[in-house]
VOBA-1610 file (N, C-alpha, C; in pm, whole numbers, padded with zeros to 5 digits, always signed):
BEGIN
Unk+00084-00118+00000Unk+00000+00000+00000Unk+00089+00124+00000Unk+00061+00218-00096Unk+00135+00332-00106Unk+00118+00419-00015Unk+00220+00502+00110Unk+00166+00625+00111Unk+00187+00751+00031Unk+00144+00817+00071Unk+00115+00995+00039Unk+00254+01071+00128Unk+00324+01080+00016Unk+00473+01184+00051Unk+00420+01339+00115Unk+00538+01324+00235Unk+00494+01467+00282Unk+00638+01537+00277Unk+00623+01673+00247Unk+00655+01774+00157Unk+00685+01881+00266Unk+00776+01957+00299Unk+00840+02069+00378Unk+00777+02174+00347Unk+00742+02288+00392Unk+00717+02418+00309Unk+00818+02479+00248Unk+00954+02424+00299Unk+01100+02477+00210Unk+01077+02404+00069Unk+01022+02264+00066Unk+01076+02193-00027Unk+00928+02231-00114Unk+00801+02299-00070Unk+00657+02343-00131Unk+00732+02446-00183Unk+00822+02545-00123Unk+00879+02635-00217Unk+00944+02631-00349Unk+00984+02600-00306Unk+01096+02511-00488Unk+01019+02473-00594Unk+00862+02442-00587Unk+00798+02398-00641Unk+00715+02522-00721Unk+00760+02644-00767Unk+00691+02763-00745Unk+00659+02772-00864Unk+00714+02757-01047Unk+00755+02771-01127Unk+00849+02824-01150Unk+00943+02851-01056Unk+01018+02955-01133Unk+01151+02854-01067Unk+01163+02876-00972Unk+01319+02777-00924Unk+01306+02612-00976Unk+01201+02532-00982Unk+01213+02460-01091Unk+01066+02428-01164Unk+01072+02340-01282Unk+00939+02331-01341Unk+00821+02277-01264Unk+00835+02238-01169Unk+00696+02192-01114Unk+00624+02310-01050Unk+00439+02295-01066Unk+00392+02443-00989Unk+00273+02390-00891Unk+00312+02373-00757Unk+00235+02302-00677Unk+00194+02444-00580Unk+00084+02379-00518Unk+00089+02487-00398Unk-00029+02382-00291Unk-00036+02439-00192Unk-00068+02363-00088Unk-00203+02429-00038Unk-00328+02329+00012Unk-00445+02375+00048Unk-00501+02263+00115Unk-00561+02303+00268Unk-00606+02226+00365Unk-00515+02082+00355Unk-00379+02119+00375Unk-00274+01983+00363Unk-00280+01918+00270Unk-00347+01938+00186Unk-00262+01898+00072Unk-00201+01947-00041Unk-00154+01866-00124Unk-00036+01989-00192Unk-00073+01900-00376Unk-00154+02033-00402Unk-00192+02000-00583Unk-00082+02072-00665Unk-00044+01906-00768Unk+00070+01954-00882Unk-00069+02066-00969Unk-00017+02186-01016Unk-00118+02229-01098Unk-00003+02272-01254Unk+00067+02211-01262Unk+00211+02247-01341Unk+00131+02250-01486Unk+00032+02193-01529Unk-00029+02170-01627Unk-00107+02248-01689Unk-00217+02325-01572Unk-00312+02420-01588Unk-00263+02546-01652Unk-00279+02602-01767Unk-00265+02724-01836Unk-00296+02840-01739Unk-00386+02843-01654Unk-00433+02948-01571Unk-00313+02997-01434Unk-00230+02857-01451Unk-00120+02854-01340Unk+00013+02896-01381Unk+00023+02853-01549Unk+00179+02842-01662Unk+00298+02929-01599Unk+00268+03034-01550Unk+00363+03135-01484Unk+00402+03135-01324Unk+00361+03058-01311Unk+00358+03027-01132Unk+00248+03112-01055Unk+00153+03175-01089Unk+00086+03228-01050Unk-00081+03252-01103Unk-00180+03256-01033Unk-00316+03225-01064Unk-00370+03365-01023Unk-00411+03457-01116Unk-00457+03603-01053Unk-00344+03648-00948Unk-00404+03654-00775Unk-00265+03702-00726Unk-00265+03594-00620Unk-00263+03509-00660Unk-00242+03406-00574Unk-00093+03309-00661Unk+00004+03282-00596Unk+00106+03236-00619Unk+00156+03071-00569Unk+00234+02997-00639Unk+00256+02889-00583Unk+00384+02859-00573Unk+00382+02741-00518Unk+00467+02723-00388Unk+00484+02774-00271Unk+00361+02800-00189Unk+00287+02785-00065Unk+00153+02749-00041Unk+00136+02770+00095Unk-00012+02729+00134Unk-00100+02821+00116Unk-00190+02778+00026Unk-00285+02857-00023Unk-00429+02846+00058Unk-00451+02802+00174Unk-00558+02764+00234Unk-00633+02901+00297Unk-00532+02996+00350Unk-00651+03130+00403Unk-00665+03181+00300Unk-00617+03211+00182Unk-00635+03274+00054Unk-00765+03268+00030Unk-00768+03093+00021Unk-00871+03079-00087Unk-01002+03050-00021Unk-00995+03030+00089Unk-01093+03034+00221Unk-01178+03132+00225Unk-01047+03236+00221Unk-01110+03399+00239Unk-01208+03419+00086Unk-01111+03427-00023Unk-01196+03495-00135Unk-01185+03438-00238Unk-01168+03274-00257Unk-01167+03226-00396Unk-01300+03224-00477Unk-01332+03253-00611Unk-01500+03297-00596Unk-01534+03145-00725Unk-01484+03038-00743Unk-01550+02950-00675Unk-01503+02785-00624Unk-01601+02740-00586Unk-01625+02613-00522Unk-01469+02537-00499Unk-01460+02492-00417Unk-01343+02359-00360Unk-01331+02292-00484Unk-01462+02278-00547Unk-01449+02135-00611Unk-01354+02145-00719Unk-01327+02311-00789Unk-01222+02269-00867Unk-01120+02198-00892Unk-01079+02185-00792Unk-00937+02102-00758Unk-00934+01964-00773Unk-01055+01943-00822Unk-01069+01798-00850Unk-01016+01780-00946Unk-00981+01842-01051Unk-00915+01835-01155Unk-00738+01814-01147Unk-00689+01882-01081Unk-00523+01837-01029Unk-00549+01745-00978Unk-00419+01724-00954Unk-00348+01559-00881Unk-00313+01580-00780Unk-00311+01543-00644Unk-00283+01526-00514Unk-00147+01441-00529Unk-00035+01584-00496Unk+00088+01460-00546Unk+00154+01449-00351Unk+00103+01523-00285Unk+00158+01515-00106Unk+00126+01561-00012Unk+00122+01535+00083Unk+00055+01610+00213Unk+00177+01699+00276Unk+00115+01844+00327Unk+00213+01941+00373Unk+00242+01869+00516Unk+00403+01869+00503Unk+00406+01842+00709Unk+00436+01956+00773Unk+00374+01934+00850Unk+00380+02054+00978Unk+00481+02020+01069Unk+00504+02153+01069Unk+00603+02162+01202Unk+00738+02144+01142
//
């Protein structure tokens, strides 16, 4: 049985687009590759940026639904602490 890799916020950084090609960012612990999505291509989605935790962001004012994210891949869970 596989687990689910957990991921540093140093090592969620790196993941930004810009220091290397992957563009992940992290929400309610988990951490979506979105490297694919055109809306993301630049490391950044409106003014929301990746490679961090995007969870009060999008809490606060994403205008819509969770469910988008169904579409990325759940590639790790953020560890805390």
């Amino acid at each position: 049985m596989a687990t689910t890799p957990e991921y540093t916020v140093h090592q969620l950084a790196l993941r930004n687009g810009q220091d290397r090609p992957e563009i992940w960012f992290a929400y309610r612990g988990l951490i979506y590759d979105v490297t694919r999505s055109r809306l993301w291509r630049r490391g950044n989605h409106y003014e929301h940026w990746a490679g961090q935790d995007l969870t009060k962001e999008l809490d606060a004012d994403a205008p819509h639904t969770v469910n988008v994210l169904d579409k990325f891949h759940v590639v790790g869970r953020l560890k805390i602490g």
